[in-house]
C-alpha positions in Angstrom: 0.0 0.0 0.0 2.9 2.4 0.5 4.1 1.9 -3.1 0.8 2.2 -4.1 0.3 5.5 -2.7 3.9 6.8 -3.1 3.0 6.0 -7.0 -0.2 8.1 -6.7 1.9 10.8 -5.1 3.9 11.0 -7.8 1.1 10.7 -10.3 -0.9 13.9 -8.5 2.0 16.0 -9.1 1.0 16.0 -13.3 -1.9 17.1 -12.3 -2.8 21.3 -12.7 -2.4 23.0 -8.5 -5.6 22.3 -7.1 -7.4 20.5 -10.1 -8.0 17.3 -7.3 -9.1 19.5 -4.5 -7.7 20.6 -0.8 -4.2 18.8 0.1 -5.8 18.2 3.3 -8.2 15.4 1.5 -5.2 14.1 -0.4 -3.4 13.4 3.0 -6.7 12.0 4.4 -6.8 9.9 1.4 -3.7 8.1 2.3 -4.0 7.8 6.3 -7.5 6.1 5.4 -6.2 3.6 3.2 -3.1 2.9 5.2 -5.4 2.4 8.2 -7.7 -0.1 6.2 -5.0 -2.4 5.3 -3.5 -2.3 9.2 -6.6 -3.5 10.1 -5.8 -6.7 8.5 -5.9 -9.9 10.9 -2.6 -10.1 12.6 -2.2 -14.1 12.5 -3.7 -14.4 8.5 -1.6 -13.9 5.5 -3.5 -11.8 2.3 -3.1 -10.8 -1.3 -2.0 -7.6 -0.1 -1.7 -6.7 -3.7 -5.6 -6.2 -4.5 -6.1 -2.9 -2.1 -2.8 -1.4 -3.5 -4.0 -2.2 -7.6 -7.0 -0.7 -6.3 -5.6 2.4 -5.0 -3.3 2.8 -7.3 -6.3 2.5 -10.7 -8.1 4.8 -8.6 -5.5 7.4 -8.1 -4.9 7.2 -11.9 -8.8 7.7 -12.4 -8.7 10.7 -10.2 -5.7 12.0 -12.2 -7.7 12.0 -15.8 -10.8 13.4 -13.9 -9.0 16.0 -12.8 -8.0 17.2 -16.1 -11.1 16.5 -17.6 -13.3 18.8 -15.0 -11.5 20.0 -11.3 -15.1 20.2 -10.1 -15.8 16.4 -10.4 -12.3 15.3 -9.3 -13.1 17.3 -6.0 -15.9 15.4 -5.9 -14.8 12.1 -6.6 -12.1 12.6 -4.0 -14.7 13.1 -1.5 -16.1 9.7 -2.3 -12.8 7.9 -2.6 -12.1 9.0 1.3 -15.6 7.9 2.0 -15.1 4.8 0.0 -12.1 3.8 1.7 -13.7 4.5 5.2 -16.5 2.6 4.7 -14.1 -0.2 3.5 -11.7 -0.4 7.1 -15.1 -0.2 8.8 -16.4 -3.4 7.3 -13.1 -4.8 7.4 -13.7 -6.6 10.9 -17.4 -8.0 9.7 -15.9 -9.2 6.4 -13.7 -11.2 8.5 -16.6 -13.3 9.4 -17.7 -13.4 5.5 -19.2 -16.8 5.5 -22.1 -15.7 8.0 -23.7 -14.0 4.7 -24.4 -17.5 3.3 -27.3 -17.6 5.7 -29.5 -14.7 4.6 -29.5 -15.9 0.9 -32.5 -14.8 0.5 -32.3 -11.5 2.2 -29.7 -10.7 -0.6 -32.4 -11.6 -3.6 -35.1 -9.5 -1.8 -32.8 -6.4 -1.1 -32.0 -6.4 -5.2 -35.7 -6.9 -5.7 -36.7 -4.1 -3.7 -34.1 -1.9 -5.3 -35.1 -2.6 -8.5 -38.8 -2.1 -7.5 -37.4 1.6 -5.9 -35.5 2.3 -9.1 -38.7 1.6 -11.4 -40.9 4.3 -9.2 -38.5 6.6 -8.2 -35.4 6.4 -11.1 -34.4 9.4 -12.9 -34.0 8.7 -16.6 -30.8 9.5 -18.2 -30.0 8.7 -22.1 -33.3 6.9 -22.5 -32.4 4.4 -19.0 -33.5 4.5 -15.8 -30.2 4.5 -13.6 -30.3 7.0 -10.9 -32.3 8.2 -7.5 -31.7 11.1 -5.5 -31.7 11.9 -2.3 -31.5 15.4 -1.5 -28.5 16.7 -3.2 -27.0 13.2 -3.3 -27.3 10.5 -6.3 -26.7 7.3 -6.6 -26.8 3.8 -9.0 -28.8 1.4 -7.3 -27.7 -1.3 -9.8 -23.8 -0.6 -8.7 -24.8 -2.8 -4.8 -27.2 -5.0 -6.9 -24.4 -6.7 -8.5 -23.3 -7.6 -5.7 -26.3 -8.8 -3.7 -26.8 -11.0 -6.6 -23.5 -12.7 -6.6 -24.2 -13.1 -2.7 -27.4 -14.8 -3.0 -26.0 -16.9 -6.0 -23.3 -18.0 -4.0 -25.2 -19.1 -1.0 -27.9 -21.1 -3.3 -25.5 -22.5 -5.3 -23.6 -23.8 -2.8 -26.2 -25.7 -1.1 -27.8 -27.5 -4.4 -24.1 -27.5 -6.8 -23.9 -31.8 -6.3 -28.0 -32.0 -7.1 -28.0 -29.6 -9.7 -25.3 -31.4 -11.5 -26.4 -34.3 -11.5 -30.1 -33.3 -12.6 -30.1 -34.5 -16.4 -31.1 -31.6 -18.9 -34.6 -33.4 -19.5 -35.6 -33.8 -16.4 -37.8 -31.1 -15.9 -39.2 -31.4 -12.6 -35.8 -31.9 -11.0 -34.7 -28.6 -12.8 -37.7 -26.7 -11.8 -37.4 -27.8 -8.1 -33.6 -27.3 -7.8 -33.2 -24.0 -10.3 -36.5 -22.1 -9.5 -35.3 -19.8 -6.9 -32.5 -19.4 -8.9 -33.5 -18.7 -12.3 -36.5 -16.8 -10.7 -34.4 -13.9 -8.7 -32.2 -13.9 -12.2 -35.0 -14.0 -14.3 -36.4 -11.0 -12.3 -33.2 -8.9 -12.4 -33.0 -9.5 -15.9 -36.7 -8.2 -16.7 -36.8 -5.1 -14.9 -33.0 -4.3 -16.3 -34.6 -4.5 -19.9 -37.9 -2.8 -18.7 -35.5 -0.2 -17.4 -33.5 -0.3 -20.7 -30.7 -1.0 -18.7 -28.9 -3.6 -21.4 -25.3 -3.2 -20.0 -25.7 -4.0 -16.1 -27.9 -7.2 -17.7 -25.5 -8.2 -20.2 -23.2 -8.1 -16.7 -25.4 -9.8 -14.1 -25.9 -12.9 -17.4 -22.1 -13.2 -17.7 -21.6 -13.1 -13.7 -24.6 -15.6 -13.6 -23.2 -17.9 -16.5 -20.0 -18.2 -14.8 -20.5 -18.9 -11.2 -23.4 -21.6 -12.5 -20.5 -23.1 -14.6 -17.9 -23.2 -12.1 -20.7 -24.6 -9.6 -22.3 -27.3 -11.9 -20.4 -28.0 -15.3 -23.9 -28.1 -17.1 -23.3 -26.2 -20.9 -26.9 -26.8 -21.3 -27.7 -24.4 -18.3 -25.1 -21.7 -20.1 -26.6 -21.9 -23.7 -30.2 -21.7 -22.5 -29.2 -18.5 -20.5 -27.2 -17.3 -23.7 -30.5 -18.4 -25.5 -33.2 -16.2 -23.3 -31.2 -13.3 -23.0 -31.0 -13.2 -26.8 -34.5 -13.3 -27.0 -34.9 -10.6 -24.4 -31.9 -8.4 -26.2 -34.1 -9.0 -29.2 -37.5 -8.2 -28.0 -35.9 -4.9 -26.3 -33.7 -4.0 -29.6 -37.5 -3.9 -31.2 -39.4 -2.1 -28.6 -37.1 0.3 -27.3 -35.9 3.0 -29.5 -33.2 4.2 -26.8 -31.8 0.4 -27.5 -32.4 0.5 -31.5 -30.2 3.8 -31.4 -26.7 2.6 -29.2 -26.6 -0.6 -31.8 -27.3 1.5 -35.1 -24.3 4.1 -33.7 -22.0 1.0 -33.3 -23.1 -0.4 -36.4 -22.8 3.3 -38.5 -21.2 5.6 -36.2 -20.7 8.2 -38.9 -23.9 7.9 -40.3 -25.1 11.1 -38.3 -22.1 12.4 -37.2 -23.4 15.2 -35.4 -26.5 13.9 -33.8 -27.1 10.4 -32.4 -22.9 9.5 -33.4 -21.6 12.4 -32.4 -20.1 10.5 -28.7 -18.9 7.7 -30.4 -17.5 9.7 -33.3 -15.7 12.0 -30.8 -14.4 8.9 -29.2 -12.5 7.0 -32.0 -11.2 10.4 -33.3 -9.7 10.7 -29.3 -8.6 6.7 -29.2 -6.8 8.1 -33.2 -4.7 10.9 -32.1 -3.3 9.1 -29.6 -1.1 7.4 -31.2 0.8 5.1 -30.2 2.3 7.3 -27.2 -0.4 10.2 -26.9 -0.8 13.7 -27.1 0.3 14.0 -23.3 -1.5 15.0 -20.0 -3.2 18.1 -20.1 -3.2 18.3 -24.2 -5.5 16.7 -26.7 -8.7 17.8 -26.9 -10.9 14.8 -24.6 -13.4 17.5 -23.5 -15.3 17.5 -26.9 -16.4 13.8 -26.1 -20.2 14.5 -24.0 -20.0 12.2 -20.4 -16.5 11.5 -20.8 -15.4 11.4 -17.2 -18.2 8.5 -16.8 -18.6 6.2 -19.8 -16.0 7.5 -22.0 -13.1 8.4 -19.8 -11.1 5.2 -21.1 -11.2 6.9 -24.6 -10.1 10.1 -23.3 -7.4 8.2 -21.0 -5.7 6.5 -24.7 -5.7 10.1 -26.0 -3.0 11.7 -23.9 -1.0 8.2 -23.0 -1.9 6.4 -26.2 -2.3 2.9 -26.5 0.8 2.0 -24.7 -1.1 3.7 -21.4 -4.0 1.8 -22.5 -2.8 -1.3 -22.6 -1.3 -0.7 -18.9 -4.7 -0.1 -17.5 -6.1 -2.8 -19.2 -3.2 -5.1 -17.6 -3.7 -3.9 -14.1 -7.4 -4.5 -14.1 -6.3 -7.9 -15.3 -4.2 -8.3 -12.5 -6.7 -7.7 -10.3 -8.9 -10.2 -11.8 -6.6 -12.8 -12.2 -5.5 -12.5 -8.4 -8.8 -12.7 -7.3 -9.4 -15.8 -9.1 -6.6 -17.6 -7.3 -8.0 -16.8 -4.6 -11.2 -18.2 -5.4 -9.3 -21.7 -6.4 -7.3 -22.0 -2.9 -10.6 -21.8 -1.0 -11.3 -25.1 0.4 -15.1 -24.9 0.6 -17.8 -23.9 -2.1 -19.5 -21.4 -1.2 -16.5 -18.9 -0.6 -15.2 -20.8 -4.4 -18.5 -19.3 -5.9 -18.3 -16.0 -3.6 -14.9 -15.2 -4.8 -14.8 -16.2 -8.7 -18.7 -14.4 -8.5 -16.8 -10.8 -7.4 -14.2 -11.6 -10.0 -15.8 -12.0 -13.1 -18.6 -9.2 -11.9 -15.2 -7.0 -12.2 -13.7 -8.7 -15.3 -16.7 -9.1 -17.3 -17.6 -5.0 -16.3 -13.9 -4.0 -17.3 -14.5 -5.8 -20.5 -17.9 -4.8 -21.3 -17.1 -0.9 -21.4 -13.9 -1.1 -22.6 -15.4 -3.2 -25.9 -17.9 -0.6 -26.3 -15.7 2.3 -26.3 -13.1 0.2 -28.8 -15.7 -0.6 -30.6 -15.9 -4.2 -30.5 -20.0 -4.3 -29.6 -22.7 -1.4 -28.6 -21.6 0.6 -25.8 -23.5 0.6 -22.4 -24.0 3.0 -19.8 -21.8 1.4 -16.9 -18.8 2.2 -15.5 -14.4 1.5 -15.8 -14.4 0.4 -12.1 -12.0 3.1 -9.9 -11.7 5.1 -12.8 -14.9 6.8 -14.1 -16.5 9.4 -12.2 -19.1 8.6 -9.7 -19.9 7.7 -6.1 -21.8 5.0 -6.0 -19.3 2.4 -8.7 -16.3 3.5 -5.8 -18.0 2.3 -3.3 -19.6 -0.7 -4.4 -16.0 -1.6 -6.1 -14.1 -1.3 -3.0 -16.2 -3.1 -1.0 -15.9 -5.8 -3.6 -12.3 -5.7 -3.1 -12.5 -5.6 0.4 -14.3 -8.9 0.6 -12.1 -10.7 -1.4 -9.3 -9.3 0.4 -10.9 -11.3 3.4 -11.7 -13.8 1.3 -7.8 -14.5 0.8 -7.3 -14.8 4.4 -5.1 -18.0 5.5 -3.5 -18.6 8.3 0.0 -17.3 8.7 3.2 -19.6 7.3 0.4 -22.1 5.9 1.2 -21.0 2.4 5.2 -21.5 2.9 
């Protein structure tokens, strides 16, 4: 964590004189996050690495916020204190993370009800429903619902993993009995996502639910039917919603209207062009002309001034994360904190891959965000807590891994 934040300390000094707010918050920064990782258990080795990649992605995100808009960097420094607090404080109950296999189903209803607040009381933004506010604050509801889905998925599957993989594909009784609850709290995330035209956070929670159904079962048939019925639904809302009709015609012909419906994703590729190779440079290029680019665009803006050699670094240390996260998923000797950890890493991965394609290009970009890097309260939080919990996930006792 020191080199992690001696790194960001050299970083901040790019950075304009005051463009990431008071020094005082800067210094409170760092005694927050050294005091979350002292917290750690004093007889347990850890992947100490995952706070410090974490810290270190988010100083570099608070870096290219601040020179895309001061305001929102003093902002987003506020949260990263707040994010970093709340993660020491849960440090301790995390400890004790295989307690939240009990209230399975308190983790399905919370998403429920969130979703069920989000439908009556979300703000629409770009044609999807995606924020609430309260009082002067706003925040994504679907950021924790990621997580309380991986949490219920986790307890379920590990109670019924053996019968469900052992249930032949045909057998549909056995399936209902032993995949409804299942397939009935995804199914229910996955309709009011399309009914809030929310495509990206449901392409995320299919891929999340995919993979820790896989690593729990082996079934392929339980995969391609999911592949299946979300390609129906990505369909039926492709015909019905013009908001959806619009972000895959502007991947498909991004220049056909240049200066209307295009003009994000046009701005976009001509930023990911001029940088080169190498870039144009912090504080030159012109990333400002992209609209929202400190939320889902700020990877685009990032490859214009460090070009795709500073691309390619982000894109390793998120993959560094992931990968570390996964090995910590296979030395776990018990299922349900397996499924609990490879659930949190490919809710990371799959989001890290999902708004980076869409901003290369590779398939229709969605309204989430680059974890530690875009601007915005509620994806710090939710990300460092998802860190933090692995990070007690990886827990072992000390000298048993010599």
């Amino acid at each position: 964590m020191l080199g992690a934040l001696l790194f960001a300390a050299v970083c901040f000094r790019l950075a304009a004189p005051g463009s990431l707010g008071p020094t005082p918050l800067l210094i409170a920064l760092a005694v927050v996050a050294c005091v979350w990782v002292m917290l750690e258990p004093g007889d347990a080795d850890r992947d100490d690495t995952l706070p410090a990649l974490a810290v270190m992605l988010s100083a570099l995100g608070l870096l290219e916020i601040a020179r895309l808009s001061p305001q929102l960097a003093g902002r987003q420094a506020v949260w990263l204190a707040f994010s970093l607090g709340l993660a020491a404080a849960l440090g301790p109950a995390f400890n004790r993370f295989r307690v939240l296999a009990a209230y399975k189903y308190v983790w399905i209803l919370l998403a429920v009800a969130l979703f069920a607040a989000l439908a009556l009381f979300g703000q629409e933004v770009n044609g999807a429903k995606l924020w609430i506010r309260l009082g002067p604050v706003q925040f994504e509801p679907v950021e924790v619902i990621k997580l309380l889905v991986v949490l219920f998925m986790a307890s379920y599957l590990a109670e019924t993993a053996d019968v469900i993989a052992r249930t032949r594909p045909w057998s549909l009784r056995a399936n209902a009995k032993y995949l409804g609850p299942l397939f009935i709290g995804w199914g229910a995330s996955m309709a009011i996502l399309v009914f809030e035209h929310d495509l990206g956070m449901a392409t995320l929670l299919l891929a999340t639910f995919a993979a820790m159904l896989y690593v729990a079962t082996r079934r392929i048939d339980l995969i391609v039917g999911g592949l299946a019925v979300f390609g129906l639904a990505a369909y039926l809302a492709a015909a019905r919603y013009s908001y959806v009709r619009t972000r895959i015609a502007v991947w498909q012909h991004p220049f056909a209207d240049p200066f209307g419906a295009g003009y994000q994703a046009v701005q976009s590729l001509f930023s990911l062009a001029a940088g080169g190779l190498f870039g144009t440079g912090y504080r030159l290029g012109h990333p400002e002309y992209i609209p929202s680019v400190a939320t889902d665009y700020i990877y685009a803006a990032w490859s214009e001034q460090w070009g795709a050699i500073g691309a390619i670094v982000v894109c390793f240390a998120f993959l560094s994360i992931v990968r570390r996260m996964l090995r910590v998923a296979e030395r776990q000797p018990d299922l349900y904190a397996k499924l609990l950890a490879t659930g949190l890493a490919v809710t990371l991965g799959f989001q890290v891959f999902i708004i980076i394609g869409g901003v290369l290009g590779i398939f229709p970009l969605t309204g989430i965000t680059l974890p530690f890097f875009s601007y915005g309260g509620s994806s710090l939080v939710t990300n460092f807590l998802l860190i933090s919990l692995v990070w007690a996930i990886s827990s072992e006792p000390r000298g048993a891994g010599t």
